[in-house]
C-alpha positions in Angstrom: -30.8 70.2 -25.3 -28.6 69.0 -22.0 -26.2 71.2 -20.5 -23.3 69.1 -19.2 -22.1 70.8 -16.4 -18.3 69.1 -16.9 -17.8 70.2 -19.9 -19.6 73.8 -19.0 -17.1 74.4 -15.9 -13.6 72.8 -17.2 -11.3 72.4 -14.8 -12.3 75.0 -12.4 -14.4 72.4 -9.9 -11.6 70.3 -9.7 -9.3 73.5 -8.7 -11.6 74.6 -6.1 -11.7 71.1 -4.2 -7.7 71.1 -4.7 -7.4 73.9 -2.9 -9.7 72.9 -0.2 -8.0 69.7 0.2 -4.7 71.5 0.1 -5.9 74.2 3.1 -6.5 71.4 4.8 -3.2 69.8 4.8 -1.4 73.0 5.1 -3.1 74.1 8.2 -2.4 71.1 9.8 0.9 71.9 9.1 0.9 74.6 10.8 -1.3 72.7 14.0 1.5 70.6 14.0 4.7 73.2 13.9 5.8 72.0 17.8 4.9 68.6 17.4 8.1 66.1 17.5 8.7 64.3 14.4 6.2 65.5 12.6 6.7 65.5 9.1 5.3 68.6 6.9 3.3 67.9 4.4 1.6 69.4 1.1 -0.4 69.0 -2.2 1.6 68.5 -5.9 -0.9 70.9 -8.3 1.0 69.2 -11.2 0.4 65.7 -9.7 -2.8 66.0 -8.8 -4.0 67.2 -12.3 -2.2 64.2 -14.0 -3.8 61.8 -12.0 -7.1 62.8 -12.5 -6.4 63.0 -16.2 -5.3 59.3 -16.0 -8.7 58.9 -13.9 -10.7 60.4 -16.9 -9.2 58.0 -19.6 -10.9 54.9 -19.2 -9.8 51.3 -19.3 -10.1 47.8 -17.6 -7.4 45.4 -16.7 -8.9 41.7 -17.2 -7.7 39.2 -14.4 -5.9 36.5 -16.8 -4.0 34.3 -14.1 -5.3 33.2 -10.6 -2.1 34.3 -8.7 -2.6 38.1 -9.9 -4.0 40.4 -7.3 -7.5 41.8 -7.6 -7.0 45.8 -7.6 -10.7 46.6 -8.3 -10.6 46.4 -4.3 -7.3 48.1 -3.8 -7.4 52.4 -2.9 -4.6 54.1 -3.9 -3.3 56.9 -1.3 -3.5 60.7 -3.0 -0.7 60.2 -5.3 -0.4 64.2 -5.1 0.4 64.4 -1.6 4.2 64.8 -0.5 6.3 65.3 2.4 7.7 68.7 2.5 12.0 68.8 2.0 13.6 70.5 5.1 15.2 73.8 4.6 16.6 74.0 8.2 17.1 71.0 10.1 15.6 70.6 13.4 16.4 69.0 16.9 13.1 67.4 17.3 13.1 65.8 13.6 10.1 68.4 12.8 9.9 69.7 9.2 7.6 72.1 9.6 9.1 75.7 8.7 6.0 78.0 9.9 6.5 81.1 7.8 6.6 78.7 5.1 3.6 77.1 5.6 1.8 80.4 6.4 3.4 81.8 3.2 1.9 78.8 1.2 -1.4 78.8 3.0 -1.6 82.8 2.4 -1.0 81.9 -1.5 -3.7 78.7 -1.4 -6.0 81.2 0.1 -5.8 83.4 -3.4 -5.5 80.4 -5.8 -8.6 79.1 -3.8 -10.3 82.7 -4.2 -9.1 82.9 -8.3 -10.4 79.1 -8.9 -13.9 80.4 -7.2 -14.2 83.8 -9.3 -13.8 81.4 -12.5 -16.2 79.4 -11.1 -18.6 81.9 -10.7 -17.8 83.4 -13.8 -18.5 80.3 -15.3 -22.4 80.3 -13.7 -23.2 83.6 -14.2 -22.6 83.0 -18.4 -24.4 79.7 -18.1 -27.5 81.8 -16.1 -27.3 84.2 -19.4 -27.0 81.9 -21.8 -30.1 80.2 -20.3 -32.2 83.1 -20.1 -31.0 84.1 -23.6 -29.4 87.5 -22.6 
């Protein structure tokens, strides 16, 4: 009998490289807090998860005319990422609020840490229910 690890850790994977990806755009961010016209940036949770539940449902699109374009060869940009909406308007055109970005990096940082310990969670009952404790 197979053990298929998507099914065996849910959602949790996906989480944890959310909130890597997310870190990532948050800190630079925060890099970028003097930086004219700069636009801040961040992560949609609630996007993110309903694109990759459209990515999971499977279909195909069948090319019927010759003057339709050929997406098999087109990437789509992160649908999940969005510019951040000022709260204090700037001189420089810069969006970047810095205690706001820290705020949201501090709470990343715990979601990141909660996806993990449900991640772990998950392997440690998988590594007892393999060795039949």
């Amino acid at each position: 009998m197979s053990i298929s690890f998507d099914k065996a850790l849910g959602i949790h994977e996906k989480a944890l490289n959310f909130r890597t990806q997310r870190a990532e755009v948050l800190a630079n961010n925060i890099a970028n807090a003097d930086t004219p016209h700069y636009k801040a940036r961040d992560l949609d949770f609630s996007a993110a998860l309903s694109s990759a539940e459209k990515a999971s449902q499977s279909f195909s699109m069948s090319h019927t005319q010759s003057n339709h374009f050929d997406l098999a060869s087109v990437e789509l940009v992160n649908p999940a990422l969005r510019f951040r909406t000022p709260t204090h308007p700037s001189l420089d055109q810069n969006t970047v609020d810095a205690d706001l970005e820290q705020a949201q990096y501090a709470k990343n940082s715990v979601d990141f840490q909660a996806s993990f310990t449900f991640l772990n969670d998950k392997f440690k009952g998988l590594m007892n229910a393999l060795r039949g404790e």
